[in-house]
BALUM-191247 format. One record per residue: residue number from 1; residue in one letter; z, x, y of N, C-alpha, C in turn. Coordinates in steps of 0.1 Angstrom, whole numbers, plus 5000, padded with zeros to 4 digits. Layout:
k = NUM; r = A; npz = Z; npx = X; npy = Y; capz = Z; capx = X; capy = Y; cpz = Z; cpx = X; cpy = Y
...
***
This chain:
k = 1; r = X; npz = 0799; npx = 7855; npy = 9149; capz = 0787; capx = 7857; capy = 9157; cpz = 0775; cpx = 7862; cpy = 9149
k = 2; r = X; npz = 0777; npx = 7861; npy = 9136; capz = 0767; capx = 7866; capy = 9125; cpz = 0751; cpx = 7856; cpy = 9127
k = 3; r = X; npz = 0752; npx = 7842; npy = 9131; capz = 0739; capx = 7835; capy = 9132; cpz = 0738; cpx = 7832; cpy = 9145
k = 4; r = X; npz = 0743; npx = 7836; npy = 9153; capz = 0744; capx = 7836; capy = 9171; cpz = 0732; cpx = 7842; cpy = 9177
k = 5; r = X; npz = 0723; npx = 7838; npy = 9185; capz = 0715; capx = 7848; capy = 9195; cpz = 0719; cpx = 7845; cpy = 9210
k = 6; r = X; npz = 0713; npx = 7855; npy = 9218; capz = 0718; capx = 7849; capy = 9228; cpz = 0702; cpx = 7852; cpy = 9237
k = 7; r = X; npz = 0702; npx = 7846; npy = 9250; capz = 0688; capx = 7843; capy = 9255; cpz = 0693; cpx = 7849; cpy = 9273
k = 8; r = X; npz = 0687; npx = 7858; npy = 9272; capz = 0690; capx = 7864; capy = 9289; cpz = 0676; cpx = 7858; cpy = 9298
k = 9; r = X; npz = 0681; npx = 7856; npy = 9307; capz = 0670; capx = 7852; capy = 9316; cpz = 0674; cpx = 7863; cpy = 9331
k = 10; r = X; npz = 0661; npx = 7864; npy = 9334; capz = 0667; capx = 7875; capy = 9346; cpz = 0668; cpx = 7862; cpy = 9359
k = 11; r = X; npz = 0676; npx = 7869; npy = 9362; capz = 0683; capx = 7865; capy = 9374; cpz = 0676; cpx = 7869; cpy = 9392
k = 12; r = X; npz = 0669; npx = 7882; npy = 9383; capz = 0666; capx = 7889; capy = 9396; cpz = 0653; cpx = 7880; cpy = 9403
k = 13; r = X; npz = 0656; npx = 7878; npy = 9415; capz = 0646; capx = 7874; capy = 9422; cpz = 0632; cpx = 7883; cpy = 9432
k = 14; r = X; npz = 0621; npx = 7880; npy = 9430; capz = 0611; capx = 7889; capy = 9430; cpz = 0610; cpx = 7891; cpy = 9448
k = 15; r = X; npz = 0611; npx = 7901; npy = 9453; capz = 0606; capx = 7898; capy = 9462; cpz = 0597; cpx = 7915; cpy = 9465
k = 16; r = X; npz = 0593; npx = 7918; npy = 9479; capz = 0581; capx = 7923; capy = 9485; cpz = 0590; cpx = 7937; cpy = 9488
k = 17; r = X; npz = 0585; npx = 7947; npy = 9483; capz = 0587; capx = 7960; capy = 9485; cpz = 0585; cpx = 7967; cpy = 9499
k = 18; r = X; npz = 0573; npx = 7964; npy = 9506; capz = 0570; capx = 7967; capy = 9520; cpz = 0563; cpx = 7957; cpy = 9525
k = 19; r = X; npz = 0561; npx = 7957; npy = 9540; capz = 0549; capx = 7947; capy = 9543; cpz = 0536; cpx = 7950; cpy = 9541
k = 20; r = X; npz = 0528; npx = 7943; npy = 9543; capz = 0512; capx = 7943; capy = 9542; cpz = 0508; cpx = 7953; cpy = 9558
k = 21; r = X; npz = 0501; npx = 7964; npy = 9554; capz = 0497; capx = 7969; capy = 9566; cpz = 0483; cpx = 7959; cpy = 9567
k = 22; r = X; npz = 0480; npx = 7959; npy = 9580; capz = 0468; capx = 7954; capy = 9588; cpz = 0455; cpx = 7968; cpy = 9585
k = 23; r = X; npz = 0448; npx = 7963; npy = 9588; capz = 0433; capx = 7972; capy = 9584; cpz = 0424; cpx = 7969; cpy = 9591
k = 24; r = X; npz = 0419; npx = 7983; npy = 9593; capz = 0406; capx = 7982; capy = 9607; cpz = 0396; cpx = 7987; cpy = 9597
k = 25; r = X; npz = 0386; npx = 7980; npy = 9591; capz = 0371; capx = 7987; capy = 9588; cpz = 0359; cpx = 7982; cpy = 9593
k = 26; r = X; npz = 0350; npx = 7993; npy = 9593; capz = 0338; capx = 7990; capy = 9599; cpz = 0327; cpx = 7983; cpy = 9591
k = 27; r = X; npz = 0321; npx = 7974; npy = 9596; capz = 0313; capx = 7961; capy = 9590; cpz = 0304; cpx = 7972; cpy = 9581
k = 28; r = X; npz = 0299; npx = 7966; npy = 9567; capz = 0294; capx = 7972; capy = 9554; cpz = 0307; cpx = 7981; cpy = 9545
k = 29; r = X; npz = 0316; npx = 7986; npy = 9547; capz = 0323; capx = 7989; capy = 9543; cpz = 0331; cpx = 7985; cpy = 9533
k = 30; r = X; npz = 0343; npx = 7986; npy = 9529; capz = 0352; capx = 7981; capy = 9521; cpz = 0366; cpx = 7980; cpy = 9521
k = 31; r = X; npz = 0373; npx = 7969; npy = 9524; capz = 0388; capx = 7971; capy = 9528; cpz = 0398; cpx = 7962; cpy = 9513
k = 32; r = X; npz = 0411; npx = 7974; npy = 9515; capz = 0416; capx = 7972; capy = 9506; cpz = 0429; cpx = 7967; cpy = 9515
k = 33; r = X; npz = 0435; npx = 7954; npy = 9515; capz = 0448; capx = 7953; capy = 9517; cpz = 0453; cpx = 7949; cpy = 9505
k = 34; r = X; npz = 0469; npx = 7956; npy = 9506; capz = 0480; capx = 7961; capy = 9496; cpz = 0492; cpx = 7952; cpy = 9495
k = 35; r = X; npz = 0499; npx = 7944; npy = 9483; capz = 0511; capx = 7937; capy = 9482; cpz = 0513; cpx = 7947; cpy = 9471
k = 36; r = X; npz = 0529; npx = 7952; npy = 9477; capz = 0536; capx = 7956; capy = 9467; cpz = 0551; cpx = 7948; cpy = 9466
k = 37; r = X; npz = 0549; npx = 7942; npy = 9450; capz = 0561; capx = 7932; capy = 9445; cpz = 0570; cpx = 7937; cpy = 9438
k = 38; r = X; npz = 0584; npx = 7939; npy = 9440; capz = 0594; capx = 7945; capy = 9431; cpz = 0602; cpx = 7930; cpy = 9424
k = 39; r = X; npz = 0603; npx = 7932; npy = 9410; capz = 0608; capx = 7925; capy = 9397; cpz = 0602; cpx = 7910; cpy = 9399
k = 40; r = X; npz = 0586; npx = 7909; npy = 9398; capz = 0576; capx = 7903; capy = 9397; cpz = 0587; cpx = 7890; cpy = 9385
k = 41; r = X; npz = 0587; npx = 7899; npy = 9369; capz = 0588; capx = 7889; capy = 9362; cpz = 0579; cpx = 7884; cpy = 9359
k = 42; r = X; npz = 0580; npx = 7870; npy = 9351; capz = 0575; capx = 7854; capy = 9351; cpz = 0569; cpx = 7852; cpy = 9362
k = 43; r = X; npz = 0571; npx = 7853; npy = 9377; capz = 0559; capx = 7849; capy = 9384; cpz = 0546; cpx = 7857; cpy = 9385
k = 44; r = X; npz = 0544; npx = 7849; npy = 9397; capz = 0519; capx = 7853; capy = 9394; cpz = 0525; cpx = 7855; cpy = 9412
k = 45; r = X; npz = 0511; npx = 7865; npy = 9416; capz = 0509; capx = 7870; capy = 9428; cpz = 0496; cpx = 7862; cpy = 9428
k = 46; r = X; npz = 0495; npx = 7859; npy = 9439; capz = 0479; capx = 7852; capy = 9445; cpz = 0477; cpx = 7860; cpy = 9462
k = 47; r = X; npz = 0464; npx = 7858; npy = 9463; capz = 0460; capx = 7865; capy = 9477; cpz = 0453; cpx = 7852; cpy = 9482
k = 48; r = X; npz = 0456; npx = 7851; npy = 9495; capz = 0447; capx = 7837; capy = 9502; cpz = 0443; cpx = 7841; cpy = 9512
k = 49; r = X; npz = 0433; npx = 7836; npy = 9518; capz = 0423; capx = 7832; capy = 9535; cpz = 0433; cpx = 7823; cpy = 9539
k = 50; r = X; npz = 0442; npx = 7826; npy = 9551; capz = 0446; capx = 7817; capy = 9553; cpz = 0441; cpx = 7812; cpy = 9562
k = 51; r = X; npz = 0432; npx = 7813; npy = 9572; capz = 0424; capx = 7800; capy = 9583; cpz = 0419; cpx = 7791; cpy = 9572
k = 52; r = X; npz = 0410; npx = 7800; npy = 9565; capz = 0403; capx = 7785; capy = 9558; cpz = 0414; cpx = 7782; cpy = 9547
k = 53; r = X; npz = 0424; npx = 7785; npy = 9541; capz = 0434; capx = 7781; capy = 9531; cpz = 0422; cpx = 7782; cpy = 9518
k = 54; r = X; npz = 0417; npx = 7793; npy = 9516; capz = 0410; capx = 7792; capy = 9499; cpz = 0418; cpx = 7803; cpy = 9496
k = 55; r = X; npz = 0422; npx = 7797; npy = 9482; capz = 0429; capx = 7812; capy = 9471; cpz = 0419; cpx = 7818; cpy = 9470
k = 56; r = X; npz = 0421; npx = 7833; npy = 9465; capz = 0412; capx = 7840; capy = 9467; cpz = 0413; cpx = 7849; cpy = 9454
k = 57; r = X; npz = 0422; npx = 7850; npy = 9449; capz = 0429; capx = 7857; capy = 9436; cpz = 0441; cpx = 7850; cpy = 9431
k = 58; r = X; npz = 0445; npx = 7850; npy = 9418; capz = 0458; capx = 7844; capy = 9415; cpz = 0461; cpx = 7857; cpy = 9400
k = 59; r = X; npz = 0475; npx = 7863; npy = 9401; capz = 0469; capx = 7871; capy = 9391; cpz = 0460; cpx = 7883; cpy = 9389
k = 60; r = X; npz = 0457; npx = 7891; npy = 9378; capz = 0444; capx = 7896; capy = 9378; cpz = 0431; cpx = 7887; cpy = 9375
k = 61; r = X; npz = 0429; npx = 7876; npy = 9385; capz = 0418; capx = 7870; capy = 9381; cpz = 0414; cpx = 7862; cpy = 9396
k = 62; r = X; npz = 0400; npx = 7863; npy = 9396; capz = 0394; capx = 7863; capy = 9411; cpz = 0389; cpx = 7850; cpy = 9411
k = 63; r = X; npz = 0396; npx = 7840; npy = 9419; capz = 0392; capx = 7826; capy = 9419; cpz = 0381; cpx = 7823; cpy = 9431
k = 64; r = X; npz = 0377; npx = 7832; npy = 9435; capz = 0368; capx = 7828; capy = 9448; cpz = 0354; cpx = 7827; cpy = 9443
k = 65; r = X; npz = 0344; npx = 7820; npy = 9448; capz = 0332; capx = 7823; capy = 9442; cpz = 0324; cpx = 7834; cpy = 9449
k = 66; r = X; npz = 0331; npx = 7844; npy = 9458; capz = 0328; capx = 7854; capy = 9466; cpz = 0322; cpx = 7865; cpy = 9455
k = 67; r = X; npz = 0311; npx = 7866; npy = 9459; capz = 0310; capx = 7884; capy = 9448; cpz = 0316; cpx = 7896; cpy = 9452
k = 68; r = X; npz = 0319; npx = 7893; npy = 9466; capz = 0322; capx = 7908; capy = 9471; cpz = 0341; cpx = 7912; cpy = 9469
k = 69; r = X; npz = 0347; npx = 7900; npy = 9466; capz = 0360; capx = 7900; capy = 9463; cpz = 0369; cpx = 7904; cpy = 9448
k = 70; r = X; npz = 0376; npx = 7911; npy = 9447; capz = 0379; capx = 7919; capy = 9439; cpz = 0396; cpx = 7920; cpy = 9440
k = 71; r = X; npz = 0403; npx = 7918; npy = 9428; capz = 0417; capx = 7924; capy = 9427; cpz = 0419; cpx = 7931; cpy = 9417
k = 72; r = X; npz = 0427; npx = 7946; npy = 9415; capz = 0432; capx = 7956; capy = 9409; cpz = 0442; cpx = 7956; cpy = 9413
k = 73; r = X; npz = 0452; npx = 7960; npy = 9399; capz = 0467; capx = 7956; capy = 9402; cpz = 0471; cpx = 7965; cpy = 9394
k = 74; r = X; npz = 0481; npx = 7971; npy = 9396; capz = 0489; capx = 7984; capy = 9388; cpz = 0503; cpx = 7980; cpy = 9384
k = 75; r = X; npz = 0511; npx = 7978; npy = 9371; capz = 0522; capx = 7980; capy = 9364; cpz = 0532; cpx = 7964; cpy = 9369
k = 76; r = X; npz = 0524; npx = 7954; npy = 9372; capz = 0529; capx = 7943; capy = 9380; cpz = 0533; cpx = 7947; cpy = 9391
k = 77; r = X; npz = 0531; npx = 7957; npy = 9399; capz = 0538; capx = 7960; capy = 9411; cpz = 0529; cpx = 7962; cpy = 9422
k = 78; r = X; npz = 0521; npx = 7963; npy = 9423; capz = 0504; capx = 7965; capy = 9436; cpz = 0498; cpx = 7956; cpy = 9430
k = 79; r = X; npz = 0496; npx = 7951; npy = 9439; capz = 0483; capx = 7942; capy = 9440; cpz = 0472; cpx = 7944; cpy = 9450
k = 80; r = X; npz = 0461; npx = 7946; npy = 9450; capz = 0454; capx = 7956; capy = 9465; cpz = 0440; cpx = 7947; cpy = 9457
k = 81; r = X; npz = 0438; npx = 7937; npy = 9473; capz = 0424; capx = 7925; capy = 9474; cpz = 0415; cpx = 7937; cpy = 9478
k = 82; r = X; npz = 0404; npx = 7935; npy = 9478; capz = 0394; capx = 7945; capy = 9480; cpz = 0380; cpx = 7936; cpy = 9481
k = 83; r = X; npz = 0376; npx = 7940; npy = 9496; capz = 0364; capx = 7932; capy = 9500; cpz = 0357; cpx = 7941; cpy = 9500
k = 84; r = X; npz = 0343; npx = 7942; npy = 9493; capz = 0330; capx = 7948; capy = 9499; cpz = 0325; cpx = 7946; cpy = 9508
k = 85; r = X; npz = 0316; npx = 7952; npy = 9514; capz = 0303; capx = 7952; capy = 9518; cpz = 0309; cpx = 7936; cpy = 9536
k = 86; r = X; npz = 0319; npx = 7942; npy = 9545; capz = 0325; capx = 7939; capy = 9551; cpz = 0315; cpx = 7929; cpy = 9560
k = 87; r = X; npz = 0322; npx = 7918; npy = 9561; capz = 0312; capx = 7914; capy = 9575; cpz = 0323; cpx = 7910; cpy = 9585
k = 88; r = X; npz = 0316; npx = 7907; npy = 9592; capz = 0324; capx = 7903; capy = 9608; cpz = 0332; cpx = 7888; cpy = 9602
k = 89; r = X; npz = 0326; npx = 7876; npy = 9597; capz = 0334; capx = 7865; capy = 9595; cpz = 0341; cpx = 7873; cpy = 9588
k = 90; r = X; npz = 0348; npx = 7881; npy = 9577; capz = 0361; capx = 7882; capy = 9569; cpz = 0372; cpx = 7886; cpy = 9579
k = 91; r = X; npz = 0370; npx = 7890; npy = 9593; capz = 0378; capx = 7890; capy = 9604; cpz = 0392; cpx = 7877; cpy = 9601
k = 92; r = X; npz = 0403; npx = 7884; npy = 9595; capz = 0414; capx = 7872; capy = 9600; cpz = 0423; cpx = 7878; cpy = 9594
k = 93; r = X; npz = 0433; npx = 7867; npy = 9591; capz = 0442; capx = 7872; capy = 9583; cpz = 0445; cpx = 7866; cpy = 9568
k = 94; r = X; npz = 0455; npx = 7873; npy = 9559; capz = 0452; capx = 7874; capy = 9542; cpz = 0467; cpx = 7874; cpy = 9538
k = 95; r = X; npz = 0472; npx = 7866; npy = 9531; capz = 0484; capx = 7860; capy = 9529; cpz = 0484; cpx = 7868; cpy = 9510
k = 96; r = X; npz = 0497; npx = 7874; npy = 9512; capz = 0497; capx = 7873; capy = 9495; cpz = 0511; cpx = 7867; cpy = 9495
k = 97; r = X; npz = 0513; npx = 7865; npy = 9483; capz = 0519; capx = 7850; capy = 9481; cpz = 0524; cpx = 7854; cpy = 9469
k = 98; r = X; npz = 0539; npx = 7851; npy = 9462; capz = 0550; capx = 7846; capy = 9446; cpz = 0552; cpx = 7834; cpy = 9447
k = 99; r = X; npz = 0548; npx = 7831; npy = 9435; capz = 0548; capx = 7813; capy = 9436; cpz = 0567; cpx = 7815; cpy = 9428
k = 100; r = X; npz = 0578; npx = 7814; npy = 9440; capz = 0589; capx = 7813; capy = 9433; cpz = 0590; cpx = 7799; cpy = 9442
k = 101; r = X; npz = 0602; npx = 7794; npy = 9440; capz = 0605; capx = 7781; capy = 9447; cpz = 0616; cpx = 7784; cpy = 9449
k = 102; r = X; npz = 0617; npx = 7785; npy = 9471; capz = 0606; capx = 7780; capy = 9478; cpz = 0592; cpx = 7794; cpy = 9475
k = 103; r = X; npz = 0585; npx = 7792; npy = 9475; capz = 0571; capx = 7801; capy = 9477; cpz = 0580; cpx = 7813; cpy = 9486
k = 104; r = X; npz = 0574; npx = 7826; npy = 9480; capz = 0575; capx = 7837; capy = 9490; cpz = 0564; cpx = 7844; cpy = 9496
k = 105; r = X; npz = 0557; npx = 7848; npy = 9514; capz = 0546; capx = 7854; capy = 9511; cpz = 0550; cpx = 7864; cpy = 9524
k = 106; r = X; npz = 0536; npx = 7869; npy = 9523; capz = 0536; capx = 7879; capy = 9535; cpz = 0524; cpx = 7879; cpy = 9541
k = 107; r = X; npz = 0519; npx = 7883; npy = 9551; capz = 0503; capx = 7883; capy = 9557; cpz = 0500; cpx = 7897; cpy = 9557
k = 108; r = X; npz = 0488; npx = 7897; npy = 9561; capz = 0482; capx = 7911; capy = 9566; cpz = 0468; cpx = 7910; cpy = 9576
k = 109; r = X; npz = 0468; npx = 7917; npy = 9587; capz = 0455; capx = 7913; capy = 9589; cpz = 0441; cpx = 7924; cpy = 9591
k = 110; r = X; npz = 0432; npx = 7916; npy = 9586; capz = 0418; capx = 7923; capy = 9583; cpz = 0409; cpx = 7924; cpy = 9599
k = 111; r = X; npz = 0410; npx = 7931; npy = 9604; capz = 0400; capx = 7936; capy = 9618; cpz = 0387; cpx = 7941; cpy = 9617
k = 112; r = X; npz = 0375; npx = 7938; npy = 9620; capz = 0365; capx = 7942; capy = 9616; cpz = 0357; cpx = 7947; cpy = 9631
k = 113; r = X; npz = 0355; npx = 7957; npy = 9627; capz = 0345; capx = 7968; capy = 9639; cpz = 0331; cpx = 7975; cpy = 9637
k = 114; r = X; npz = 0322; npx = 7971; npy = 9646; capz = 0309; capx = 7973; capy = 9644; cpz = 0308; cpx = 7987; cpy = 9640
k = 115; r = X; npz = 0296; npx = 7989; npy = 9635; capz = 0294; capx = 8008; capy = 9633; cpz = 0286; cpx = 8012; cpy = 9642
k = 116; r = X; npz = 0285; npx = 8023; npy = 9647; capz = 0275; capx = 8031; capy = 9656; cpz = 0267; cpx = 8037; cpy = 9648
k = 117; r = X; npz = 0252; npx = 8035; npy = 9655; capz = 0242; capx = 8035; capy = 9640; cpz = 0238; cpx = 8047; cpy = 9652
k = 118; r = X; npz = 0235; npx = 8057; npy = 9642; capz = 0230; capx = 8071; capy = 9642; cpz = 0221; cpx = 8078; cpy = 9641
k = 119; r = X; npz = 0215; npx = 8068; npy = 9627; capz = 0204; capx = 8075; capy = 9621; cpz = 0193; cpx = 8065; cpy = 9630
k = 120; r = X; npz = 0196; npx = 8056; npy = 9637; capz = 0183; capx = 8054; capy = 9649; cpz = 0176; cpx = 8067; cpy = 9661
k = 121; r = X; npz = 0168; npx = 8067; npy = 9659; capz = 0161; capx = 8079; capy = 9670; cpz = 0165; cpx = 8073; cpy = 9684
k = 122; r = X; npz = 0165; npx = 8062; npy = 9685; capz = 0163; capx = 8059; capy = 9699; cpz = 0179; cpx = 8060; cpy = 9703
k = 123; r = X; npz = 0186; npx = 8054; npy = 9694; capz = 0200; capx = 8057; capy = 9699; cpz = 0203; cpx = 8070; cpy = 9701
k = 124; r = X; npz = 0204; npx = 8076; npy = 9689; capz = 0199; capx = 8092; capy = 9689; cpz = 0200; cpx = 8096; cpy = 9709
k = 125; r = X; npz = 0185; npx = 8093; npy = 9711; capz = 0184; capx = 8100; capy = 9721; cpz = 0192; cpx = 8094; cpy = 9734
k = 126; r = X; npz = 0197; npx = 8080; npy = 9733; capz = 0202; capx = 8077; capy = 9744; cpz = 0215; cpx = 8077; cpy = 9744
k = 127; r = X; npz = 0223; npx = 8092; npy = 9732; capz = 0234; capx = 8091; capy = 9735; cpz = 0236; cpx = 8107; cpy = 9737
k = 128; r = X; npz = 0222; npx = 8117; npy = 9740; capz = 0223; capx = 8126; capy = 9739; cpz = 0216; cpx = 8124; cpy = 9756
k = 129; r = X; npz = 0214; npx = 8116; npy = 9760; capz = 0210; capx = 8113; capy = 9775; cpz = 0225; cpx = 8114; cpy = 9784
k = 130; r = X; npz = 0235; npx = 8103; npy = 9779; capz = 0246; capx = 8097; capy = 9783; cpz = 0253; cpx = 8113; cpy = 9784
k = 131; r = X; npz = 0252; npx = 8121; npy = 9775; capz = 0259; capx = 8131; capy = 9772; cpz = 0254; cpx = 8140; cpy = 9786
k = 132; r = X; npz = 0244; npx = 8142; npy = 9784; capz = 0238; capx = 8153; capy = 9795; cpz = 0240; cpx = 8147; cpy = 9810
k = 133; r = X; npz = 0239; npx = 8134; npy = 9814; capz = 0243; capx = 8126; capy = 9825; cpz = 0257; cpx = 8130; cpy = 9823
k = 134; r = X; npz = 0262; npx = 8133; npy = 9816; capz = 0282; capx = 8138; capy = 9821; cpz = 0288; cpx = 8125; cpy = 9815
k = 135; r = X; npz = 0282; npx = 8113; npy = 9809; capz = 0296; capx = 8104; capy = 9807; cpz = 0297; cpx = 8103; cpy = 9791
k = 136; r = X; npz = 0298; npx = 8115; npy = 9786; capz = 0303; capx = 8113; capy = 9774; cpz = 0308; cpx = 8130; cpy = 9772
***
């Protein structure tokens, strides 16, 4: 066994530590949904739009021509998409994905909620109206 090597290949198959929680943020904001993959390996994590079917990340590297889209990924194990500056169309759902064969993924989905604007005077007053009228 003096000129012998021997060649391990893992066996272990990658799969999804938890699900994707769903996320409620309010439009301008910034939402992060979270894939966490246990014994990654050799495969690549990708995040997708799945109504419209665009990749959106593959890896640490951002294939969308979106500026507001972003992935940070910790120790091969998180991977957390991260939209800025929120609008109402990113409303849907967000598939992360191990390209094993057959493919493994999971969804999550992104909810988007208007903000209640405050620093308007007029609203201001017509919610300190509502208040004194008794319905709030």
């Amino acid at each position: 066994m003096e000129n012998s090597f021997f060649i391990f290949f893992s066996t272990v198959d990658p799969k999804f530590s938890m699900p994707i929680n769903n996320v409620t943020v309010p439009i301008g904001r910034e939402a992060i949904l979270t894939c966490v993959v246990q014994d990654l390996g050799t495969y690549k994590v990708a995040w997708l739009r799945v109504d419209t079917q665009t990749i959106l990340t593959i890896q640490n590297h951002v294939i969308t021509k979106n500026h507001r889209v972003a992935i940070v990924w910790t120790e091969r194990r998180t991977w957390q998409l991260k939209i800025k500056d929120i609008k109402e169309s990113d409303r849907g759902w967000y598939m992360c994905q191990i390209n094993t064969d057959p493919m493994k993924s999971q969804m999550g989905y992104l909810d988007v909620v208007g903000e209640l604007i405050y620093n308007n005077n007029k609203a201001r007053q017509f919610i300190r109206c509502l208040y004194h009228l008794g319905f709030l």
